[in-house]
Biopython code that builds the backbone (N, CA, C, O; Angstrom):
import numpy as np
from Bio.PDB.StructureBuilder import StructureBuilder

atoms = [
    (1, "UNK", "N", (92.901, -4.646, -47.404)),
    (1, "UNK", "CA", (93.269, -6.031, -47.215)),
    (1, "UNK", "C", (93.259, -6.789, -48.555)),
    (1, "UNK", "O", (94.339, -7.346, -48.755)),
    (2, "UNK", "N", (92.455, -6.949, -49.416)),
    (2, "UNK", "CA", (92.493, -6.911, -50.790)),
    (2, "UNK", "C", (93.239, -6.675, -51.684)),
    (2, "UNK", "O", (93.542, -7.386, -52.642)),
    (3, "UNK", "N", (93.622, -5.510, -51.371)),
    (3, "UNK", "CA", (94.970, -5.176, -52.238)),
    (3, "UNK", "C", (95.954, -5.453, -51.823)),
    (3, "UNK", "O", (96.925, -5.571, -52.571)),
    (4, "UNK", "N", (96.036, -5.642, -50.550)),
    (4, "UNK", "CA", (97.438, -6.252, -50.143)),
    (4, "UNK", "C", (97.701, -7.460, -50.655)),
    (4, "UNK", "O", (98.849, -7.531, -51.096)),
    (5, "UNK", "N", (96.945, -8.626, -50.781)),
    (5, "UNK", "CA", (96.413, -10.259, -51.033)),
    (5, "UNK", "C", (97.159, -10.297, -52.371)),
    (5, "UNK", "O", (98.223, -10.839, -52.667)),
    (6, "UNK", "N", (95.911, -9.236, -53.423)),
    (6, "UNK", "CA", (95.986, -9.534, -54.761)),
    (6, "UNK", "C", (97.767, -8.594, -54.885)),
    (6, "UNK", "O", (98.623, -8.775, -55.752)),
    (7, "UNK", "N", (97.799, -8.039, -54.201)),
    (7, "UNK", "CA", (99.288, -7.115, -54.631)),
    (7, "UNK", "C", (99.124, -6.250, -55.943)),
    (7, "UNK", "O", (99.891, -6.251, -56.906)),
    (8, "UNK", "N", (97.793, -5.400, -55.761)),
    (8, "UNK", "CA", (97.483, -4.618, -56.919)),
    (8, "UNK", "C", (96.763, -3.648, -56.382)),
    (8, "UNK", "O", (96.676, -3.809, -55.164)),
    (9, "UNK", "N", (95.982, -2.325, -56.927)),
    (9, "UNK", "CA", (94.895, -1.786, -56.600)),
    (9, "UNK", "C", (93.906, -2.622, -57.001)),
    (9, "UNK", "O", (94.193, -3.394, -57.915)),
    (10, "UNK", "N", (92.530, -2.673, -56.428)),
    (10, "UNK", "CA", (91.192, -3.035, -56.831)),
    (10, "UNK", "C", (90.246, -1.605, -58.138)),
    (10, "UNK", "O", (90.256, -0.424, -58.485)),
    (11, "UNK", "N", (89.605, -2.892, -58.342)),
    (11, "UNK", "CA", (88.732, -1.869, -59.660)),
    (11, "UNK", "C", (88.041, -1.298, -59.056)),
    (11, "UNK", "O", (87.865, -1.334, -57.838)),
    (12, "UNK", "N", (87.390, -0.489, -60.096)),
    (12, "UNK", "CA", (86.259, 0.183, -59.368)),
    (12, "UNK", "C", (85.374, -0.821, -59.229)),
    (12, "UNK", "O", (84.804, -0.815, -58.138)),
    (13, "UNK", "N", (84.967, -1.965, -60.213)),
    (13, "UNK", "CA", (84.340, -2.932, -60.294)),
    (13, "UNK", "C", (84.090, -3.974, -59.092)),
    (13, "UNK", "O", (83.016, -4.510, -58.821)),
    (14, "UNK", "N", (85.322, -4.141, -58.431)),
    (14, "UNK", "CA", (86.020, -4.817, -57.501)),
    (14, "UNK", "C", (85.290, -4.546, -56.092)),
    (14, "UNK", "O", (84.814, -5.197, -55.161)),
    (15, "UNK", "N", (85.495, -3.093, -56.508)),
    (15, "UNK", "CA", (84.984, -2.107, -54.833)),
    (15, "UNK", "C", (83.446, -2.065, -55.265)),
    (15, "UNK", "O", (82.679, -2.291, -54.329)),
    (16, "UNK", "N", (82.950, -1.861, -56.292)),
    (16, "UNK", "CA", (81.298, -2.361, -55.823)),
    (16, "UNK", "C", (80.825, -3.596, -55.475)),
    (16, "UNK", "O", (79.840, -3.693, -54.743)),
    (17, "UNK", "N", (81.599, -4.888, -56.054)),
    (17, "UNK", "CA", (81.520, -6.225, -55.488)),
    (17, "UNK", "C", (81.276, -5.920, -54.042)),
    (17, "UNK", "O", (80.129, -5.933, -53.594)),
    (18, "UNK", "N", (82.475, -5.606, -53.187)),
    (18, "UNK", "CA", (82.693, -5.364, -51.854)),
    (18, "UNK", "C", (81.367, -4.728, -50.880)),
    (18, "UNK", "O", (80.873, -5.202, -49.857)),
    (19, "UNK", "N", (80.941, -3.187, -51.809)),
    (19, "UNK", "CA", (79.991, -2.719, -51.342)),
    (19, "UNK", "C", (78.965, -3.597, -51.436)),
    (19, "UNK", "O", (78.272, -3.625, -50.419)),
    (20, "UNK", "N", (78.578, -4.440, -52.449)),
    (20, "UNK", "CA", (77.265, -5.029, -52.420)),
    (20, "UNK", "C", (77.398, -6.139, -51.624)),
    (20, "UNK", "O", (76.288, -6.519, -51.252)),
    (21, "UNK", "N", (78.292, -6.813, -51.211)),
    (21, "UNK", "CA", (78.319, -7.995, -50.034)),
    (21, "UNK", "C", (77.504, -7.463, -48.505)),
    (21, "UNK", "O", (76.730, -8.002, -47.714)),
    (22, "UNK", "N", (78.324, -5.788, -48.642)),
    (22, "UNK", "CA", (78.497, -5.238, -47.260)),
    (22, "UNK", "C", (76.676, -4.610, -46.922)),
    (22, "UNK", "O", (75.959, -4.494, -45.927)),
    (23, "UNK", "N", (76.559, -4.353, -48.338)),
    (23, "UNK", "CA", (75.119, -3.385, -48.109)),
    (23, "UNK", "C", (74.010, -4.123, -48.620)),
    (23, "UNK", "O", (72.912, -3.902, -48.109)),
    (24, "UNK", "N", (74.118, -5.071, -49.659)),
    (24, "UNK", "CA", (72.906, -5.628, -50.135)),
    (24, "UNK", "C", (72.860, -6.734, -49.913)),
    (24, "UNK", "O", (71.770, -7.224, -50.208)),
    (25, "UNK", "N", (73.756, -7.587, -49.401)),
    (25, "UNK", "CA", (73.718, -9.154, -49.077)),
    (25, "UNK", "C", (74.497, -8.983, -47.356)),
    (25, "UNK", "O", (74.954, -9.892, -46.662)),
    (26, "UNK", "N", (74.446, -7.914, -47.130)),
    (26, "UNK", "CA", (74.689, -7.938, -45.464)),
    (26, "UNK", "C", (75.692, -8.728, -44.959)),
    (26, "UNK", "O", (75.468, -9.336, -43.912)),
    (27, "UNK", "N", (76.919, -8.851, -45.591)),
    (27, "UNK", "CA", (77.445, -10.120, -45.361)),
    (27, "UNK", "C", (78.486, -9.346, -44.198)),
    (27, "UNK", "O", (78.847, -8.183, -44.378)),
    (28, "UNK", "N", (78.893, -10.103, -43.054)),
    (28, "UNK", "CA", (79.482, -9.560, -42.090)),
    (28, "UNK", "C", (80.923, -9.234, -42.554)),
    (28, "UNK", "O", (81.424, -10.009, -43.369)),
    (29, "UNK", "N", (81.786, -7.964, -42.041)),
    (29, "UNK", "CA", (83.096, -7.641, -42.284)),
    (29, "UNK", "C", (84.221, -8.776, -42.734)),
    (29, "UNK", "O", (84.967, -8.958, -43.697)),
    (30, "UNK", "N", (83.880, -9.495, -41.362)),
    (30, "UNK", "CA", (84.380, -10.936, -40.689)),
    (30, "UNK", "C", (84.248, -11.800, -41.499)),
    (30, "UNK", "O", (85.287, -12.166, -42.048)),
    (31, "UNK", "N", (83.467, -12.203, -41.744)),
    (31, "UNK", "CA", (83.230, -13.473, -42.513)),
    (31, "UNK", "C", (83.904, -12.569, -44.429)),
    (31, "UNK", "O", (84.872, -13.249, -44.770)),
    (32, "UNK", "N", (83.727, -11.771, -45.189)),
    (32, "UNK", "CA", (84.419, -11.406, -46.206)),
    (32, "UNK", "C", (85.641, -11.819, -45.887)),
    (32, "UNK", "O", (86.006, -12.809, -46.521)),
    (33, "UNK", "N", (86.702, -11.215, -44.799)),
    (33, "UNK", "CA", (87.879, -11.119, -44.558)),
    (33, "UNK", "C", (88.655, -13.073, -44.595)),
    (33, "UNK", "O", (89.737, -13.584, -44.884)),
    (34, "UNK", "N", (87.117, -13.615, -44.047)),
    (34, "UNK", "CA", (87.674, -15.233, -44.000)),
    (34, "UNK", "C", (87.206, -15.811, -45.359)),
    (34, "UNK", "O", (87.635, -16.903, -45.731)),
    (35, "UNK", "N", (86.104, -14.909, -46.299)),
    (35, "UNK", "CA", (86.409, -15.474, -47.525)),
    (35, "UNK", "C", (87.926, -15.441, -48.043)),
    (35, "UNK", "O", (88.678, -16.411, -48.138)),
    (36, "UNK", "N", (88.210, -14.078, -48.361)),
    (36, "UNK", "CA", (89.500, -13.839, -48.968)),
    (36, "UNK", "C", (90.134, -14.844, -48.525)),
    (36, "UNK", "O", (90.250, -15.832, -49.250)),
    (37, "UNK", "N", (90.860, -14.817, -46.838)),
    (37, "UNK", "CA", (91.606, -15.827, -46.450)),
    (37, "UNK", "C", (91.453, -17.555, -46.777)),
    (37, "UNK", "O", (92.305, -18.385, -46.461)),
    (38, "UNK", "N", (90.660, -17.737, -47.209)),
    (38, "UNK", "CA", (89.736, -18.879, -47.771)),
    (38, "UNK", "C", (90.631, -18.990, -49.497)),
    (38, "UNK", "O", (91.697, -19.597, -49.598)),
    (39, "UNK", "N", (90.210, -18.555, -50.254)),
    (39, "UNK", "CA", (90.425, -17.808, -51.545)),
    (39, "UNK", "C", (91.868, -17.799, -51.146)),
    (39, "UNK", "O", (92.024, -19.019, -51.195)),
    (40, "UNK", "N", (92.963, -17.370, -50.812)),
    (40, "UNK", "CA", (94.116, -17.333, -50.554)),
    (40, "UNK", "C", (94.847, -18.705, -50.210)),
    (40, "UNK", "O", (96.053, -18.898, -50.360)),
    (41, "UNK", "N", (93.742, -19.812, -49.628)),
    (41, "UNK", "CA", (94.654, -20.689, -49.176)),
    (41, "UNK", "C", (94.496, -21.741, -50.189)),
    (41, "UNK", "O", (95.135, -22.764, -50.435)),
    (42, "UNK", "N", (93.314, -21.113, -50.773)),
    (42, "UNK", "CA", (93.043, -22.270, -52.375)),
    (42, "UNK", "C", (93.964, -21.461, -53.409)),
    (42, "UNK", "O", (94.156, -21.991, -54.503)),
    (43, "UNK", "N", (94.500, -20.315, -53.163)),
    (43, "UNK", "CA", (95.599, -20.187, -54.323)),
    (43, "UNK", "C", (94.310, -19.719, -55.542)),
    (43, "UNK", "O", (94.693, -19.707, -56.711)),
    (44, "UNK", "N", (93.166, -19.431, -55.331)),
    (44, "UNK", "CA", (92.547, -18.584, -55.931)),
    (44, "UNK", "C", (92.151, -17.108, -55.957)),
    (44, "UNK", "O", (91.125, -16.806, -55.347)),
    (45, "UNK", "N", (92.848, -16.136, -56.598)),
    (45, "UNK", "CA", (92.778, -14.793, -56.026)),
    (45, "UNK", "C", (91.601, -13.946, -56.863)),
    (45, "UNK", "O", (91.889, -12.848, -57.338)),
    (46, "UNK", "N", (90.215, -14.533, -57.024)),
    (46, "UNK", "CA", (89.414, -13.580, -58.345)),
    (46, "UNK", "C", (88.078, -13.450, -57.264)),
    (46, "UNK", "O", (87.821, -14.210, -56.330)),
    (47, "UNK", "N", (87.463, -12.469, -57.620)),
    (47, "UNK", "CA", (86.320, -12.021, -56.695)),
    (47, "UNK", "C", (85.030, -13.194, -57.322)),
    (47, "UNK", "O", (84.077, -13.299, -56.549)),
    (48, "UNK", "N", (84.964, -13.813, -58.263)),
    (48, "UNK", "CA", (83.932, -14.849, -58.447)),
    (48, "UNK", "C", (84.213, -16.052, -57.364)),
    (48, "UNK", "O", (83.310, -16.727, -56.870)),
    (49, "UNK", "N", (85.352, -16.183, -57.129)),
    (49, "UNK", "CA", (85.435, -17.438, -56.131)),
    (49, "UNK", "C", (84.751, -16.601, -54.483)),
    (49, "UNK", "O", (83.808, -16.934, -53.765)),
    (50, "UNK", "N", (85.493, -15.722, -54.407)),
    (50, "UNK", "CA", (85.652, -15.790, -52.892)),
    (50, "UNK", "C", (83.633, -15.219, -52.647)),
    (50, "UNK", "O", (83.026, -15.169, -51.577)),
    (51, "UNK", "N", (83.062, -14.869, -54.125)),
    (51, "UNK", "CA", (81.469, -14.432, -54.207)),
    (51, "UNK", "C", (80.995, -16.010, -54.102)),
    (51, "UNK", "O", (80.285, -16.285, -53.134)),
    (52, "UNK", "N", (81.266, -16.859, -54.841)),
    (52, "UNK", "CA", (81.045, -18.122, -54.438)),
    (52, "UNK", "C", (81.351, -18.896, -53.230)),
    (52, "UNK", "O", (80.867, -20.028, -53.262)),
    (53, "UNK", "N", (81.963, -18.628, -52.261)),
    (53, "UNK", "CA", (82.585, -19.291, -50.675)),
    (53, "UNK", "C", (81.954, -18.363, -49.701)),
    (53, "UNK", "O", (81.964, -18.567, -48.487)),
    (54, "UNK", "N", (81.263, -17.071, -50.427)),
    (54, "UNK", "CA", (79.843, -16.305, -49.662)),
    (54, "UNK", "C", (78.714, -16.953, -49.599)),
    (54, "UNK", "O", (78.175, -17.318, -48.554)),
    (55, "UNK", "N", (78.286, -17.133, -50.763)),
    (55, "UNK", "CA", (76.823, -17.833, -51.269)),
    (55, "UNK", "C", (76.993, -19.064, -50.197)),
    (55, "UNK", "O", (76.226, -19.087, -49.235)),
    (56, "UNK", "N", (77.885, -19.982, -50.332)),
    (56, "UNK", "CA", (78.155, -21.435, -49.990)),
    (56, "UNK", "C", (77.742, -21.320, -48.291)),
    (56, "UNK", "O", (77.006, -21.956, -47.537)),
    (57, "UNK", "N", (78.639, -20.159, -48.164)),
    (57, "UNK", "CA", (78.329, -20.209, -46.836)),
    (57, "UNK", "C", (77.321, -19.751, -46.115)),
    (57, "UNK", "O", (77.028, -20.039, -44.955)),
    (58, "UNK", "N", (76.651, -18.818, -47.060)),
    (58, "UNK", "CA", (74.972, -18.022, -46.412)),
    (58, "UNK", "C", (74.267, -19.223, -46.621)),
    (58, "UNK", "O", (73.756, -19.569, -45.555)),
    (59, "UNK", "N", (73.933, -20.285, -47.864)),
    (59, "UNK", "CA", (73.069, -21.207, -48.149)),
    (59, "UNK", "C", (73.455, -22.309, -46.702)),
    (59, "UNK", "O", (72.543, -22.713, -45.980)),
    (60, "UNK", "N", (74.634, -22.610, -46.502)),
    (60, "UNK", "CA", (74.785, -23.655, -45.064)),
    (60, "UNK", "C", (74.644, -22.877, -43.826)),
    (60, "UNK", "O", (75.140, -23.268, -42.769)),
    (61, "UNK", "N", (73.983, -21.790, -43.932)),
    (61, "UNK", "CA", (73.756, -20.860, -42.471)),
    (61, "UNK", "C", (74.916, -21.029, -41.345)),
    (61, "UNK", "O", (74.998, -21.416, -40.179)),
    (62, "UNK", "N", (75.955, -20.402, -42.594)),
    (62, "UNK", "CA", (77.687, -20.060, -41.878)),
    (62, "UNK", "C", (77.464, -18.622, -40.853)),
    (62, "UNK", "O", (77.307, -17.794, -41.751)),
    (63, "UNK", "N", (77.406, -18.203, -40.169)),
    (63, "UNK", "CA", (77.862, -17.066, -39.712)),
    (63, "UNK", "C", (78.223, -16.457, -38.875)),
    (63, "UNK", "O", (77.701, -15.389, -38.552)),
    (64, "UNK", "N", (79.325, -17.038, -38.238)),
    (64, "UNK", "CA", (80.812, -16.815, -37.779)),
    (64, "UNK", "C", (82.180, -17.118, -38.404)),
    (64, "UNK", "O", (82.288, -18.151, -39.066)),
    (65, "UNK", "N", (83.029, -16.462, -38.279)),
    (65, "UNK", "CA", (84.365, -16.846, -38.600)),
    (65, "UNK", "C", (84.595, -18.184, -38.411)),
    (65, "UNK", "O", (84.821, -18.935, -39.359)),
    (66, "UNK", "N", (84.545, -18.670, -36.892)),
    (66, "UNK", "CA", (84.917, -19.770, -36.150)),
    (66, "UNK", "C", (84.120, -21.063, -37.195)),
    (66, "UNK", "O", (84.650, -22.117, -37.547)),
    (67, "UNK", "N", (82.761, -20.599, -37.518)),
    (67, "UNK", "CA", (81.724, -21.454, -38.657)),
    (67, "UNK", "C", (82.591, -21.815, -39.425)),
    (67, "UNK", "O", (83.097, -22.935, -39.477)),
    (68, "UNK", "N", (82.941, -20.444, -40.396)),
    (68, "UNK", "CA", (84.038, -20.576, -41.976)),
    (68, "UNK", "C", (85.364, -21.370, -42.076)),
    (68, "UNK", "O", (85.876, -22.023, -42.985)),
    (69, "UNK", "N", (85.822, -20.999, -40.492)),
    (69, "UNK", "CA", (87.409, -21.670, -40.696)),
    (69, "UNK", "C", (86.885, -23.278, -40.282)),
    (69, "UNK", "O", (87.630, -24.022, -40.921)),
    (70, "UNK", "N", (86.381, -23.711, -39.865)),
    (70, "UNK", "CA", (85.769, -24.922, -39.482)),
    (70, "UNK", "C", (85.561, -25.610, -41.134)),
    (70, "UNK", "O", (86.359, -26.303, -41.765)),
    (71, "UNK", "N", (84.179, -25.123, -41.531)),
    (71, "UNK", "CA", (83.544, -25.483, -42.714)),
    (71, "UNK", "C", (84.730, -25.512, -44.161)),
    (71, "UNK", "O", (84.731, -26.377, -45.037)),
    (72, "UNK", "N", (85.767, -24.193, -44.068)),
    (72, "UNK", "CA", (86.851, -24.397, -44.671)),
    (72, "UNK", "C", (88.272, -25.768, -44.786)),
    (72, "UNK", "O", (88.968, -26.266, -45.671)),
    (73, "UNK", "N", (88.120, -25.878, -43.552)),
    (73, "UNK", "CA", (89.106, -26.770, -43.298)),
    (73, "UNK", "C", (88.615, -28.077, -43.191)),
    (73, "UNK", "O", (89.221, -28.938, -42.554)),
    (74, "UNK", "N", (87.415, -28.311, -43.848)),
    (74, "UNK", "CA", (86.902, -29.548, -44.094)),
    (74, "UNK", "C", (86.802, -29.499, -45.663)),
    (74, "UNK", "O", (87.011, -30.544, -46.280)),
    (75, "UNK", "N", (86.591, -28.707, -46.129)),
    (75, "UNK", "CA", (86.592, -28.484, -47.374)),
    (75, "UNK", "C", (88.062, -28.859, -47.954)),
    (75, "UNK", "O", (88.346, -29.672, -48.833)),
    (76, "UNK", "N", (88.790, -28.131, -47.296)),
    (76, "UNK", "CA", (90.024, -28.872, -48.170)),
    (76, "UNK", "C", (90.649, -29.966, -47.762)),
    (76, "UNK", "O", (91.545, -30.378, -48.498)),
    (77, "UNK", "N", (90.390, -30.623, -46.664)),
    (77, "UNK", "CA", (90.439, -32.265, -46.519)),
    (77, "UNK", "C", (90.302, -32.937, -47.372)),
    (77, "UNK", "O", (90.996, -33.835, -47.848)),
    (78, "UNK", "N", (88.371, -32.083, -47.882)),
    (78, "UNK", "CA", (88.096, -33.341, -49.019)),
    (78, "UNK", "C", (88.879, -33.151, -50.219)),
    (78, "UNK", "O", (89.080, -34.042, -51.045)),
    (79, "UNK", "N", (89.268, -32.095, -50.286)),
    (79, "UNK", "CA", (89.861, -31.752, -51.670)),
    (79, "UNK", "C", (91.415, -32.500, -51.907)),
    (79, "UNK", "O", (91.902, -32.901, -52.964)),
    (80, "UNK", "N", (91.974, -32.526, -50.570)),
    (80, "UNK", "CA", (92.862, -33.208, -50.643)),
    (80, "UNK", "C", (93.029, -35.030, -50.596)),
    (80, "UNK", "O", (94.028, -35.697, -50.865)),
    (81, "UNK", "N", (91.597, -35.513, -50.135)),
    (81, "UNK", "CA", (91.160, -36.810, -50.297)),
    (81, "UNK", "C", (91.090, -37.345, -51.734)),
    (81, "UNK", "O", (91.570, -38.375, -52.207)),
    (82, "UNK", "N", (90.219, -36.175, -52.415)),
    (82, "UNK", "CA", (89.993, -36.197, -53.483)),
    (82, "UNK", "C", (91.125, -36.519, -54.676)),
    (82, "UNK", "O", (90.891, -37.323, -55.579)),
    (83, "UNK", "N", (92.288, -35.837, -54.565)),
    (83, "UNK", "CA", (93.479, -35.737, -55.197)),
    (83, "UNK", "C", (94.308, -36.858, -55.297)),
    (83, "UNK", "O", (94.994, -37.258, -56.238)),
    (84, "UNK", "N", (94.100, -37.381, -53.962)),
    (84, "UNK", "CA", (94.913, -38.311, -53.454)),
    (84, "UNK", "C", (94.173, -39.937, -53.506)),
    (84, "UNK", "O", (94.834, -40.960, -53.321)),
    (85, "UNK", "N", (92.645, -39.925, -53.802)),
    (85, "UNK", "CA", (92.549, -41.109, -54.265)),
    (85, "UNK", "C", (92.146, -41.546, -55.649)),
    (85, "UNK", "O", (91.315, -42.396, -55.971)),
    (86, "UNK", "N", (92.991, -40.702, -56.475)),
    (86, "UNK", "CA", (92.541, -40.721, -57.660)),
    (86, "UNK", "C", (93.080, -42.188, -58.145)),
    (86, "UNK", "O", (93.880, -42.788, -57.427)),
    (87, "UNK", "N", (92.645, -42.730, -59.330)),
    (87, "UNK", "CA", (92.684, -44.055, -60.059)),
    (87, "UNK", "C", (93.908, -43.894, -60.512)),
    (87, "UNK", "O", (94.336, -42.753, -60.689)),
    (88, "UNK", "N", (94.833, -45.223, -60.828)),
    (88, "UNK", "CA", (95.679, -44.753, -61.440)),
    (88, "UNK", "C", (95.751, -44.496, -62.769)),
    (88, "UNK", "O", (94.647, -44.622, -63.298)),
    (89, "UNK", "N", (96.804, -44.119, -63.680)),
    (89, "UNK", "CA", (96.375, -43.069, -64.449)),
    (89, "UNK", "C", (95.464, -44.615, -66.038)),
    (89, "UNK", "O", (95.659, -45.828, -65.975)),
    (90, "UNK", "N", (94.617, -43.905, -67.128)),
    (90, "UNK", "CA", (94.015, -44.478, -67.497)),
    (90, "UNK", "C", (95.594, -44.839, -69.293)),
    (90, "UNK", "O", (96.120, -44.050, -70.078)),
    (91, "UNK", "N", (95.693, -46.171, -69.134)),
    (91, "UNK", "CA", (96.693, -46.391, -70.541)),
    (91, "UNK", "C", (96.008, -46.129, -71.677)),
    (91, "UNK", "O", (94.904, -46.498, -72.079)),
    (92, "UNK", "N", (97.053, -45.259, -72.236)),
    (92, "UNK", "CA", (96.370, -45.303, -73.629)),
    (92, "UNK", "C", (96.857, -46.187, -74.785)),
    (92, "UNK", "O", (97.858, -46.880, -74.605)),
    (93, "UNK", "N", (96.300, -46.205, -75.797)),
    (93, "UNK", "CA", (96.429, -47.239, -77.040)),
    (93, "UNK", "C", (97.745, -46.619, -77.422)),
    (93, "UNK", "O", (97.721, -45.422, -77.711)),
    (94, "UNK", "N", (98.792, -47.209, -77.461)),
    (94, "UNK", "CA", (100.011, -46.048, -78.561)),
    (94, "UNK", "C", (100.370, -46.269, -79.454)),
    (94, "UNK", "O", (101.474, -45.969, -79.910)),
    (95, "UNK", "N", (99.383, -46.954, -80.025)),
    (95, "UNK", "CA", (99.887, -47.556, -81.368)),
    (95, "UNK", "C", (99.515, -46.544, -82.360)),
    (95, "UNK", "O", (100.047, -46.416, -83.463)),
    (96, "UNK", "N", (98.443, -45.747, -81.825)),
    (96, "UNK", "CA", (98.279, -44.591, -82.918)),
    (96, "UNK", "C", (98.958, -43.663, -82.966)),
    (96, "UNK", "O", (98.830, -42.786, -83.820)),
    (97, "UNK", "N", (100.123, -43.663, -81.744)),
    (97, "UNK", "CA", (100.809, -42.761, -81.893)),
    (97, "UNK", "C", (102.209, -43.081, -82.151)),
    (97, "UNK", "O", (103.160, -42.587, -81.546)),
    (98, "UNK", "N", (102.289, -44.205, -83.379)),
    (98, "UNK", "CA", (103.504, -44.702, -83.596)),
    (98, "UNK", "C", (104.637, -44.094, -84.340)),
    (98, "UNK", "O", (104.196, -44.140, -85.488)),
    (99, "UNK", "N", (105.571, -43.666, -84.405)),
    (99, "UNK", "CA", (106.312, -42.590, -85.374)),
    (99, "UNK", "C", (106.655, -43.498, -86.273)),
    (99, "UNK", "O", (107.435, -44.437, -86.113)),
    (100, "UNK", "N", (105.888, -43.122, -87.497)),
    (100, "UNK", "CA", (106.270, -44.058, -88.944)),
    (100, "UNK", "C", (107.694, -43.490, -89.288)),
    (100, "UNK", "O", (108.281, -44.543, -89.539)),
    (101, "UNK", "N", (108.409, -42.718, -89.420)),
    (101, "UNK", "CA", (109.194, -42.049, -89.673)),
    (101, "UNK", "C", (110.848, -42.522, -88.709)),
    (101, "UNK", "O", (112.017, -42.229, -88.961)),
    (102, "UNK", "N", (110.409, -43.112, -87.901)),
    (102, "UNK", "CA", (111.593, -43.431, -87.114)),
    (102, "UNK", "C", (111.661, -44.759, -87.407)),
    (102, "UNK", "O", (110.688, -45.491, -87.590)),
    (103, "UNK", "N", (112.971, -45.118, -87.458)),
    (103, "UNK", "CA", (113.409, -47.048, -87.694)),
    (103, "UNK", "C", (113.263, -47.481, -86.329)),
    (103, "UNK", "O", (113.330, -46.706, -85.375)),
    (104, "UNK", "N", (113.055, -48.769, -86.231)),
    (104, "UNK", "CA", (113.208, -49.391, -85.050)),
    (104, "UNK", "C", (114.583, -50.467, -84.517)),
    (104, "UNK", "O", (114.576, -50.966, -83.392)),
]
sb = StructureBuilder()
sb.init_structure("model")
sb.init_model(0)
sb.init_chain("A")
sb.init_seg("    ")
for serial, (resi, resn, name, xyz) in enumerate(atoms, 1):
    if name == "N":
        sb.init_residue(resn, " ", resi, " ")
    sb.init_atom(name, np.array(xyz, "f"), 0.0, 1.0, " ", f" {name:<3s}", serial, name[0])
structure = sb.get_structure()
């Protein structure tokens, strides 16, 4: 599923990430599969994010799918709140950026 996403093979590096979710941080099949999908819909495809949207979600005692896609889709609400109430943009001085070189 991974390689299908990223449209590459995985490292070897890659595939011990995987193993250590599965064997040393116990993290359910399910819930990996809704990281990635997570990671995919942010248009982020690197194993530090979707290791970070693990953590996020073991620390808020996520664990169901139904949890992730929930907790996900609030997440990018805000992100899209965020975007969208930004200030408008800040003017700058342009006088320092005056072209001495051009006539007026």
């Amino acid at each position: 599923m991974f390689e299908q996403e990223f449209g590459r093979p995985l490292s070897p590096f890659e595939i011990e990430n995987i193993n250590i979710w599965l064997d040393q941080e116990e993290q359910e099949p399910a819930l990996i599969k809704a990281a990635l999908r997570e990671a995919v819909l942010m248009g982020k495809l690197n194993f530090k994010y979707i290791d970070r949207i693990l953590r996020e979600w073991k620390r808020k005692g996520i664990q169901t799918v139904e949890q992730a896609r929930q907790h996900g889709k609030k997440f990018r609400q805000g992100q899209v709140k965020n975007t969208s109430s930004t200030k408008s943009p800040v003017k700058r001085d342009v006088s320092l950026y005056y072209n001495w070189l051009e006539e007026e």
